[in-house]
C-alpha positions in Angstrom: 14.5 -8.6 -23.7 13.1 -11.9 -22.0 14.5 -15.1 -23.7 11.1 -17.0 -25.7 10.2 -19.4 -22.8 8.2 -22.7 -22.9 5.6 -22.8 -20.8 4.0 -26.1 -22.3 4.7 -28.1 -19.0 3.3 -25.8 -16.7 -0.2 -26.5 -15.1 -3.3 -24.5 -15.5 -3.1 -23.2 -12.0 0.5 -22.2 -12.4 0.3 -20.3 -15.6 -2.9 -18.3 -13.4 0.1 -17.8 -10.9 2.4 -16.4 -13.2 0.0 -14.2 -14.9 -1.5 -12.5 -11.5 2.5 -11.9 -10.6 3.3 -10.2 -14.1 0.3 -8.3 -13.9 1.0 -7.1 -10.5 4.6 -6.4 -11.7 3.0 -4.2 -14.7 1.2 -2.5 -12.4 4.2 -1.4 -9.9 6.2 -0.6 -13.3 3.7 1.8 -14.5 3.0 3.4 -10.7 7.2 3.8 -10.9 6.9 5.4 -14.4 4.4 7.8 -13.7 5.9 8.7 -10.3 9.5 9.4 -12.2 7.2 11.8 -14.9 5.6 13.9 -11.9 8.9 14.2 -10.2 10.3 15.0 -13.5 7.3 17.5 -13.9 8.1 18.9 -10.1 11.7 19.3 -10.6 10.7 21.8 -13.5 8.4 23.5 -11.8 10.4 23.9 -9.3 13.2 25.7 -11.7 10.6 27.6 -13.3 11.2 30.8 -11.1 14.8 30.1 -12.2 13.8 30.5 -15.6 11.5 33.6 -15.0 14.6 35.2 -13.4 16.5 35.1 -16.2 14.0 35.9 -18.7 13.1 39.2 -16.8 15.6 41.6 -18.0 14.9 40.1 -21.4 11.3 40.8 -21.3 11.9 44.2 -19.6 14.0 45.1 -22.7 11.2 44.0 -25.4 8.4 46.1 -23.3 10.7 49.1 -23.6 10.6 48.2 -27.3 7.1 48.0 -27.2 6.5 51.4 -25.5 9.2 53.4 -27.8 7.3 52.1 -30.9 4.0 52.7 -29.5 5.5 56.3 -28.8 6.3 56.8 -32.1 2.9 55.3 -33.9 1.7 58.8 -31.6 3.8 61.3 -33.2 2.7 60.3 -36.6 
């Protein structure tokens, strides 16, 4: 964290200065914040069929499930 700094002896048109520069900092550290979250967000996309891949013989198990109890609500 930034030290408590005194900005008493600065001049009007400086302290405008330094505002327009932090603000154009803010905005460059947001842009960079919301560019790491959609790369974030791409990278799991991009391991999504990953995922799906190893879910599949799970799910392929719990329809079997499914359509052996189904076959049995019939029979009674």
């Amino acid at each position: 964290m930034m030290e408590h700094e005194d900005f008493s002896g600065l001049s009007k048109g400086k302290l405008k200065s330094l505002i327009k520069e932090t603000e154009e900092v803010l905005v460059l550290l947001k842009e960079e914040l919301q560019k790491r979250k959609l790369d974030k967000q791409h990278e799991e996309i991009d391991h999504l069929e990953d995922h799906l891949k190893e879910a599949e013989p799970h799910l392929s198990t719990i329809k079997a499930f499914i359509q052996k109890i189904i076959e049995d609500s019939k029979k009674t």
